[in-house]
C-alpha positions as CSV (number, residue, x, y, z in Angstrom):
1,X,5.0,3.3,21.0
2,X,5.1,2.9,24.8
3,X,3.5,6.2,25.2
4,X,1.1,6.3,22.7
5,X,-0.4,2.8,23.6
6,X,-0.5,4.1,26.9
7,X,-1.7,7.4,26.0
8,X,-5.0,5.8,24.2
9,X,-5.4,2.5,26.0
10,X,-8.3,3.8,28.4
11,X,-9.2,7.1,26.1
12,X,-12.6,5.0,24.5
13,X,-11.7,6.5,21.3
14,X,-14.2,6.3,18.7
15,X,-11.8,6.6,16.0
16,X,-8.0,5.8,14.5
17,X,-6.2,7.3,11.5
18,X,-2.6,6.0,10.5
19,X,-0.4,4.0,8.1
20,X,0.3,0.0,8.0
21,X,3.5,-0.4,10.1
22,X,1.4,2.1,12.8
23,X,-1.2,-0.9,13.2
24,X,1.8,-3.9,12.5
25,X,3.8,-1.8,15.8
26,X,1.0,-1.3,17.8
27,X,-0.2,-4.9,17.5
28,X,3.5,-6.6,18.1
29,X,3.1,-4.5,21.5
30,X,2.8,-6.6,24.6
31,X,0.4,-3.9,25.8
32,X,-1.6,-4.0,22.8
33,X,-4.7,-6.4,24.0
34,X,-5.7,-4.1,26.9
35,X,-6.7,-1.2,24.8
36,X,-10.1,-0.3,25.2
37,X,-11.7,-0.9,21.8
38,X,-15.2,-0.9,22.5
39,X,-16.1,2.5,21.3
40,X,-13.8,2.1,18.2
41,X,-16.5,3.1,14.8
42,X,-13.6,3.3,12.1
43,X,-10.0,2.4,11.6
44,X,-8.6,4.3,8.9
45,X,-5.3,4.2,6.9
46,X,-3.4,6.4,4.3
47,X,-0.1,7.3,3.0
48,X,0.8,3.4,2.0
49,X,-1.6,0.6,1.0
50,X,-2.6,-1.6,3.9
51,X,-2.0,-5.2,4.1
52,X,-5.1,-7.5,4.2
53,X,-2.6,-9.7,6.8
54,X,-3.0,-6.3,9.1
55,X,-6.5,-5.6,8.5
56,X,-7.3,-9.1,9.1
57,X,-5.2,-9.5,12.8
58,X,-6.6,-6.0,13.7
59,X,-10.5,-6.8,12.8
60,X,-9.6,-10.4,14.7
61,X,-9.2,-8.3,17.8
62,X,-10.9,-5.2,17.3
63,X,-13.7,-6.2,15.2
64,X,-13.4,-3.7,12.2
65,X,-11.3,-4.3,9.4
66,X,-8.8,-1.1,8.1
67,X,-10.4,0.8,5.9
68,X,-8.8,3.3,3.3
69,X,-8.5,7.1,1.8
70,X,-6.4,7.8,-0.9
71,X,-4.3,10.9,-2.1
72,X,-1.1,12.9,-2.4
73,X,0.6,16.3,-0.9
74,X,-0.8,18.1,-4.2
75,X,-4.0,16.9,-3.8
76,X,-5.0,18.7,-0.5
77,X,-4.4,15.3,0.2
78,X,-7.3,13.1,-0.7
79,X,-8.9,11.8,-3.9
80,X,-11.2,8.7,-2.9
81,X,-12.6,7.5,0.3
82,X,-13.9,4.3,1.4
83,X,-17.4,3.9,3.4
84,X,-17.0,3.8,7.1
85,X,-19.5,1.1,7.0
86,X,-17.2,-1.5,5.2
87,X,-17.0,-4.7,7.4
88,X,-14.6,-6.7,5.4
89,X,-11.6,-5.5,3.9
90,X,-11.9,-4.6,0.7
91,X,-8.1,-3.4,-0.4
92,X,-9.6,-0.5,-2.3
93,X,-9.4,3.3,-1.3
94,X,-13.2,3.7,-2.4
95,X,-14.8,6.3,-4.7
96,X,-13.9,9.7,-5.7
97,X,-14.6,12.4,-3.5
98,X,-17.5,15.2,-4.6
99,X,-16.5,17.5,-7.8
100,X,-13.7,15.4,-8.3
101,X,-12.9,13.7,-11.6
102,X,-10.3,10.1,-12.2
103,X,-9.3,8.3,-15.0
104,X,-6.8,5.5,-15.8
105,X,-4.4,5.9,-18.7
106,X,-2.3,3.6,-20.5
107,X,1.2,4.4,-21.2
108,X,-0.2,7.0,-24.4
109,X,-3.1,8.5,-22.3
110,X,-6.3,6.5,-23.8
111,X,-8.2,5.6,-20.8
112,X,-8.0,2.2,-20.3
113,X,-11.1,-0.4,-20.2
114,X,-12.8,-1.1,-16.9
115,X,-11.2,-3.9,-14.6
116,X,-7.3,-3.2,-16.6
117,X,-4.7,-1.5,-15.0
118,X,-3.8,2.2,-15.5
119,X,-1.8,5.0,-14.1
120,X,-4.9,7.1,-11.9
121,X,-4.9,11.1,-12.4
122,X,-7.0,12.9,-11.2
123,X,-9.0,16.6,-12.1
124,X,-10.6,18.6,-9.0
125,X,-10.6,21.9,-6.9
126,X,-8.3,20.4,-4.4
127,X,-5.4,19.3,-6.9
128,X,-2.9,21.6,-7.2
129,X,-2.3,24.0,-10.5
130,X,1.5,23.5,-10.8
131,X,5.3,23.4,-8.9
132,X,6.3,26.8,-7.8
133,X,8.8,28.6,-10.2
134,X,9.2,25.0,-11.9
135,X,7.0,25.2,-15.1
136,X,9.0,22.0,-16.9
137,X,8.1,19.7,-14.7
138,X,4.4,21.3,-14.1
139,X,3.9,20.5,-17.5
140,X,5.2,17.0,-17.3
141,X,2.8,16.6,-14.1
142,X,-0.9,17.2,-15.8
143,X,-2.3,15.2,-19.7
144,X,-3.1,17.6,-21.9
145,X,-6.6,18.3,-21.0
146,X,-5.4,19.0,-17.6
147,X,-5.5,15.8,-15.0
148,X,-2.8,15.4,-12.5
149,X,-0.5,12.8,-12.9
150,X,-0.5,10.3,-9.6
151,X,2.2,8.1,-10.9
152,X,0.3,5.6,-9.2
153,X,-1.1,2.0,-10.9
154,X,-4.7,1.5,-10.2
155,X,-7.7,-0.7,-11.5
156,X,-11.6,0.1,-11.0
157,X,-14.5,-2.1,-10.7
158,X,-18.3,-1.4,-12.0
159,X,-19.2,0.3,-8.8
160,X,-16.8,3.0,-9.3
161,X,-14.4,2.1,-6.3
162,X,-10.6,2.2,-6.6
163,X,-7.8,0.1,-6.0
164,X,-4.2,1.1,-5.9
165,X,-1.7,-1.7,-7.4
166,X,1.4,-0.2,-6.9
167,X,3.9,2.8,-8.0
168,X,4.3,3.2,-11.5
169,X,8.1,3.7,-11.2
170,X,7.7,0.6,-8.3
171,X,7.1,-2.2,-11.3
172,X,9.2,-5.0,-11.9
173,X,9.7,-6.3,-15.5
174,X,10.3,-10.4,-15.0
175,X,10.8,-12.3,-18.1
176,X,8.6,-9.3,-20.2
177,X,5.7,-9.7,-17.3
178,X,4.6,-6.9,-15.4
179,X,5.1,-7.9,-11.5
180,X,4.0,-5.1,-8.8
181,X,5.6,-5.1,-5.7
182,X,2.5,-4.8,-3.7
183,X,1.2,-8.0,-5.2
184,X,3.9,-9.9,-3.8
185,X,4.1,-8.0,-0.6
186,X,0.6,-8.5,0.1
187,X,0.7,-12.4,0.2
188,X,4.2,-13.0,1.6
189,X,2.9,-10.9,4.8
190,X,0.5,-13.8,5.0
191,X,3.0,-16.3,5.8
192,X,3.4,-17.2,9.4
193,X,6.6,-15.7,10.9
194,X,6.6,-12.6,9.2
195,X,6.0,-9.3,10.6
196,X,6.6,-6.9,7.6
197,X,8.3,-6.9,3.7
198,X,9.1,-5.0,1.0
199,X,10.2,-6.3,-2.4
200,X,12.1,-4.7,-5.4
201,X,13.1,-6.0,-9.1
202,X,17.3,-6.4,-9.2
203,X,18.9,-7.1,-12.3
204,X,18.9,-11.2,-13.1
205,X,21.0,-12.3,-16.3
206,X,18.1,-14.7,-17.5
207,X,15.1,-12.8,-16.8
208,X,16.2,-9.3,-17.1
209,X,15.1,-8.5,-13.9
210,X,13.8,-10.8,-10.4
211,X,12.2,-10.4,-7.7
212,X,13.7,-9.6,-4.2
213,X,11.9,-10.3,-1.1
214,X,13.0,-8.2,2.3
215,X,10.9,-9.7,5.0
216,X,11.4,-9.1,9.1
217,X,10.6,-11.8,11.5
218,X,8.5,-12.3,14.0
219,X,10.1,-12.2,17.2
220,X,10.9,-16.1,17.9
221,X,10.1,-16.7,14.5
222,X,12.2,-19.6,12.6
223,X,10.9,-19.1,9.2
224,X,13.5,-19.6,6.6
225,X,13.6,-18.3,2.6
226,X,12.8,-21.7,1.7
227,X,9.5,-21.3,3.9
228,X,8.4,-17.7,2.5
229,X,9.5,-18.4,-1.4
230,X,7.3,-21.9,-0.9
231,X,4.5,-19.9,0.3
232,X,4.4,-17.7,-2.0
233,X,4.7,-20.5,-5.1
234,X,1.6,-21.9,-3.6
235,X,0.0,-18.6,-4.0
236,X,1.4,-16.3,-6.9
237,X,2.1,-16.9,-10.4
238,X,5.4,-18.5,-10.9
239,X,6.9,-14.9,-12.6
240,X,6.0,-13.2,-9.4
241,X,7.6,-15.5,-6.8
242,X,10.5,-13.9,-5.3
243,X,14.2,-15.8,-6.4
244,X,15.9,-14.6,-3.2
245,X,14.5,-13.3,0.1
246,X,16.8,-11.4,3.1
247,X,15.8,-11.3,6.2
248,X,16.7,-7.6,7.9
249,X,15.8,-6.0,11.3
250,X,12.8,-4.0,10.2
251,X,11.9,-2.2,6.5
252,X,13.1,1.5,6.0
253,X,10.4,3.8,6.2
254,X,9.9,7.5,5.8
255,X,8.8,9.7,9.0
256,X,5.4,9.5,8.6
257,X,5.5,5.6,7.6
258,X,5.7,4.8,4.2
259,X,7.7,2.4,3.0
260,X,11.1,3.5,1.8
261,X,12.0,0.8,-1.2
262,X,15.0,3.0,-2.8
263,X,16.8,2.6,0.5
264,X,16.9,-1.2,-0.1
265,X,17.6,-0.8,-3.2
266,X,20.9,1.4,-2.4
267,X,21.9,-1.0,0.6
């Protein structure tokens, strides 16, 4: 990070591409508040859903909230983009790109009425045709009339714009509700004293499965569970609050930055 922030400080870019824990890392850097930002037209995140808590400390300083893209390796890699002109973060990965065709099915492929969540796949010229020499799971990978299978949860509004929820495989079944991890993640990065979390669903003899929050501190920081588990009762539905939160030196993450939740889940 040293060299990067270095690298760019005095560079007057006019424009940033990354993931979430780039923009959480580059803002915990002392360094951080003399980079040049006054030439900066678009900040722009993929590979993991940003965190309105990021978008809102970056926009605080730089004056431009993170906007999104969305898409996968076998989708050449984008589906949806958002406007460069947002001013206010949205959470959504915008509208689908030219040519290119989404839907959101239910757990029997019916699409699924607007504003109600679905699983998002996707038809276009950019999406692949199949798995190379593996024609089992090619076939499990596209509906029957031929859309690509994202595995990702998604809702859209009446304007046609997108909004990731979470992993389908991701979900967390609490007491027979439905609880995304990226719904909890998203307000317990809100509290103060933490930096970045992850949460997963672990077995729970009542509910069948619980929440479990992994949070990092802020350097200095004195929050306790009892802080973050209050905070988030003051701001989620009581299913989703998490029952136990751990406190670890930073979240697992692949090499490109996306959160690595099976890691926690095997620790």
């Amino acid at each position: 990070m040293d060299g990067f922030i270095s690298t760019i400080k005095e560079s007057g870019f006019t424009l940033i591409t990354g993931v979430n824990t780039l923009y959480v890392g580059m803002m915990t850097h002392p360094d951080f508040v003399n980079i040049d930002f006054s030439n900066l037209q678009a900040t722009i995140n993929g590979g993991t859903a940003a965190m309105e808590a990021t978008s809102e400390k970056w926009q605080a300083i730089t004056g431009l909230p993170i906007i999104q893209g969305y898409g996968l390796s076998e989708t050449s890699p984008i589906l949806t983009w958002t406007q460069a002109s947002e001013r206010t973060f949205t959470g959504k990965i915008g509208r689908a790109f030219p040519n290119t065709e989404i839907k959101l099915l239910d757990d029997e492929d019916n699409e699924v009425p607007m504003g109600e969540r679905g699983e998002l796949v996707a038809k276009g010229p950019q999406v692949t045709k199949g798995y190379y020499q593996q024609p089992e799971i090619s076939a499990a990978a596209f509906t029957s009339d031929g859309y690509f299978r994202t595995g990702d949860i998604a809702i859209v509004d009446a304007e046609g714009n997108f909004q990731i929820v979470d992993r389908k495989k991701d979900m967390v079944i609490v007491s027979g509700f439905n609880v995304y991890p990226n719904d909890v993640e998203q307000v317990a990065a809100k509290c103060d004293g933490v930096v970045e979390c992850a949460c997963l669903g672990v077995p729970d003899e009542k509910t069948g499965e619980a929440v479990k929050l992994f949070a990092v501190k802020a350097p200095g920081s004195k929050v306790t569970e009892a802080d973050i588990i209050a905070y988030c009762r003051a701001h989620l539905t009581p299913y989703k609050v998490p029952k136990s939160v751990v406190f670890i030196d930073e979240v697992p993450k692949s090499a490109v930055g996306k959160m690595l939740r099976r890691v926690l889940r095997d620790a």
